[in-house]
C-alpha positions, 0 to 999 in steps of 0.5 A, spaced: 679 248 383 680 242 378 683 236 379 690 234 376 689 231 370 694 226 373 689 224 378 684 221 372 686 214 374 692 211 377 693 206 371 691 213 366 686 210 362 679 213 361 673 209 358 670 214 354 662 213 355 660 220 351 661 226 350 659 234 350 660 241 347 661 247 352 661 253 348 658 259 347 653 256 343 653 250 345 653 247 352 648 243 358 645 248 361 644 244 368 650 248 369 648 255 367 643 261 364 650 263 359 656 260 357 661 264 363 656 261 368 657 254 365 665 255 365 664 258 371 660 251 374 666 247 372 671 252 375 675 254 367 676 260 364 670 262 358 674 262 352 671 264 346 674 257 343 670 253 348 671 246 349 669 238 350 667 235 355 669 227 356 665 224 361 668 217 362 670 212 368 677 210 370 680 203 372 677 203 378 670 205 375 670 212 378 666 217 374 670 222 371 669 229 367 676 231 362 676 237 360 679 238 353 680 244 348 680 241 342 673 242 340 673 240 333 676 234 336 670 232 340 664 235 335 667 230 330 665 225 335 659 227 337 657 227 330 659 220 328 655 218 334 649 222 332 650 218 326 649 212 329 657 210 327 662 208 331 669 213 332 674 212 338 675 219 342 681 218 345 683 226 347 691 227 348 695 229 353 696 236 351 690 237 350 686 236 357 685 242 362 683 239 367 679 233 370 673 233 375 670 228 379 663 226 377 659 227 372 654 233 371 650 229 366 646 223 367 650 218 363 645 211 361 651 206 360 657 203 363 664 201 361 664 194 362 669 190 366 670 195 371 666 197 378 659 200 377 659 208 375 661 211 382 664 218 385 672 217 387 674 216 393 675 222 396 684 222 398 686 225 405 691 230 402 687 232 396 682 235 402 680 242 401 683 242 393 679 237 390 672 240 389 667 236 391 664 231 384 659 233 380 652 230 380 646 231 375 640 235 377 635 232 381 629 231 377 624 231 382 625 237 384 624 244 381 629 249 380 634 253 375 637 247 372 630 243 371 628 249 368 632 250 363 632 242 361 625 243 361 625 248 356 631 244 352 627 238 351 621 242 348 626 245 343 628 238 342 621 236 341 618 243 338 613 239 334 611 234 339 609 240 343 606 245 338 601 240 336 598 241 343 596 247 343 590 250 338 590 257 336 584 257 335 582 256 342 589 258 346 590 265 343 583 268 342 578 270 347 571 268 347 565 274 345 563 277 352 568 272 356 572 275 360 580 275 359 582 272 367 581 266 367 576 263 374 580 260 380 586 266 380 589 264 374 591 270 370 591 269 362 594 274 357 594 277 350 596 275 343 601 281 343 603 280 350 600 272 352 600 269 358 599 262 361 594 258 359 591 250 361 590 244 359 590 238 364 596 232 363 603 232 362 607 234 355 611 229 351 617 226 353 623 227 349 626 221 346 633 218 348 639 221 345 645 218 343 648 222 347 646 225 354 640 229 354 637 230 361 628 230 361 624 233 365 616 232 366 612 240 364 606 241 363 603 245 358 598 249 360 592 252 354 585 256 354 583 263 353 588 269 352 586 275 348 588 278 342 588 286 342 595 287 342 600 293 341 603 295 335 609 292 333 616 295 333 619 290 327 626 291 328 627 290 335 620 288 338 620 293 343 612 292 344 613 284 345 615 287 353 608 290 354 604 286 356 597 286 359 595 287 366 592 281 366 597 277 364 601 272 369 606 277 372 612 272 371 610 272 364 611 280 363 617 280 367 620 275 362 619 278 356 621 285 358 628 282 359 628 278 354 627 285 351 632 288 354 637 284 351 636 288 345 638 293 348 644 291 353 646 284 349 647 280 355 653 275 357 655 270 351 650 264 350 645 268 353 641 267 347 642 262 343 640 260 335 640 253 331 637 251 326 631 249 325 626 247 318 625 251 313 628 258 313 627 259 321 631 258 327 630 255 333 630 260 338 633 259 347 634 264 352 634 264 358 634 269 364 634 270 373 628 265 373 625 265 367 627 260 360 624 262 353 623 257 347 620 258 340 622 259 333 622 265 330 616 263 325 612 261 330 609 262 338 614 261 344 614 257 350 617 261 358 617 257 363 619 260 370 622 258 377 616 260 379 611 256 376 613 248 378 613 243 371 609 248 368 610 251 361 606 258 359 605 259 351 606 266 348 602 267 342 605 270 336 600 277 336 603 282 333 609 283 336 612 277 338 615 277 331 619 283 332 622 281 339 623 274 336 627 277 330 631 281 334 633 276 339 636 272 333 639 277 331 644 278 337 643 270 338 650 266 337 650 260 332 653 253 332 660 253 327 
């Protein structure tokens, strides 16, 4: 259950530090795989209008996040800011929906002239009404929420991460070598790849003005074989086929995003912004799995199951049809 909106601070005053979108296709995905989990997480219906998300400190310093449903209001914020200018976001009264103790993103600055950020003190008659706060995902550890902020940061970060890998080298197969690489590490093909591996952790995203949560992954790159299916243009049906060889966790991603195609999945599921030129930039997410790529290009999984790891998806011959479909069925930023 939300906090009342009255309780923000008992003089009323929020200082706003920053601000996020949660809409379909837009929201922090440390909150959720799709839009209605993410709205679920913050306990408020999912609208198809969306919201903002204000995070702030009242007067006391307590960390404070104030949900509102004027999204136009917010989006025109966080673009001015993006633009390095300044804009004064003062969300009204009627427009707030709740306010939630803590912050679900780290927030780098501080009000000035108040205490140091910190969780409000919990009040004996709010006990069992008031949730408890919210707090930003551990990033020494490992799970859904690092997994999708891993595949965030490399969306954010395409071309520092798609310089690391050679296709010459990552998506063919010497003569006579044999596609499993030694030491137990499966590999995959072109039309169905798998993980590969260079030693050393990928780039790290650069601050942004507003907060974006970084999470160290390695990039893993060597030999997969290129012999794949036929393609199924208009819906990447093969792009799930992957071979036995590939890592399990790979093959079972990609027949899910396949799926998709099939049974469209809960709003925000998949997700297509811009990117250069005439492509789009491509999210997914799924139990246990998350996928980057843009539609012209290869893609990246990474999974719960493999810690920091980023497993490269060769283009092949069928990528560009499942790729293809998922946008089709993705939602768009406005």
């Amino acid at each position: 259950m939300a906090a009342p909106n009255d309780t923000v601070a008992e003089d009323d005053a929020l200082y706003v530090l920053t601000a996020v979108l949660l809409t379909p296709a837009q929201f922090p995905t440390v909150l959720g795989d799709d839009y209605p989990a993410a709205c679920a997480a913050l306990a408020v219906e999912p609208y198809a209008e969306g919201y903002g998300l204000v995070l702030g400190q009242d007067g006391t310093g307590a960390r404070w996040t104030v949900v509102v449903d004027d999204v136009s209001l917010v989006a025109v914020a966080i673009a001015a800011w993006d633009c390095g200018m300044e804009h004064d976001l003062s969300p009204d009264d009627r427009s707030m929906v709740c306010a939630l103790p803590g912050w679900p993103l780290p927030v780098a600055v501080a009000a000035p002239g108040v205490a140091a950020p910190h969780d409000p003190l919990p009040d004996p008659d709010d006990e069992g009404t008031v949730p408890a706060p919210l707090s930003p995902p551990d990033t020494e550890s490992w799970g859904p929420a690092q997994r999708r902020m891993g595949a965030d940061e490399i969306a954010h970060q395409w071309a520092a991460w798609r310089e690391q890998i050679d296709d010459e080298t990552a998506f063919t197969t010497p003569a006579g070598a044999d596609s499993t690489r030694t030491g137990g590490e499966p590999d995959g093909q072109g039309a169905g790849p798998g993980a590969e591996a260079v030693s050393g952790a990928g780039p790290r995203a650069e601050p942004e003005p507003h907060p974006e949560v970084e999470v160290e992954v390695d990039v893993e790159t060597g030999p997969v074989a290129t012999d794949g299916g036929e393609a199924d243009t208009a819906s990447g049906r093969e792009a799930a086929d992957t071979p036995s060889g590939a890592h399990p966790g790979l093959r079972r991603a990609l027949a899910e995003a396949q799926a998709y195609v099939d049974a469209p999945p809960p709003p925000g599921r998949v997700r297509s912004s811009f990117a250069t030129g005439d492509a789009r930039m491509l999210r997914a997410d799924g139990p246990g799995w998350s996928l980057v790529a843009r539609t012209d290009d290869i893609a990246f999984v990474l999974l719960d199951e493999e810690p920091g790891e980023v497993l490269p998806v060769g283009r092949g011959a069928a990528l560009p049809g499942l790729l293809t479909a998922l946008d089709a069925l993705a939602v768009r930023p406005a």
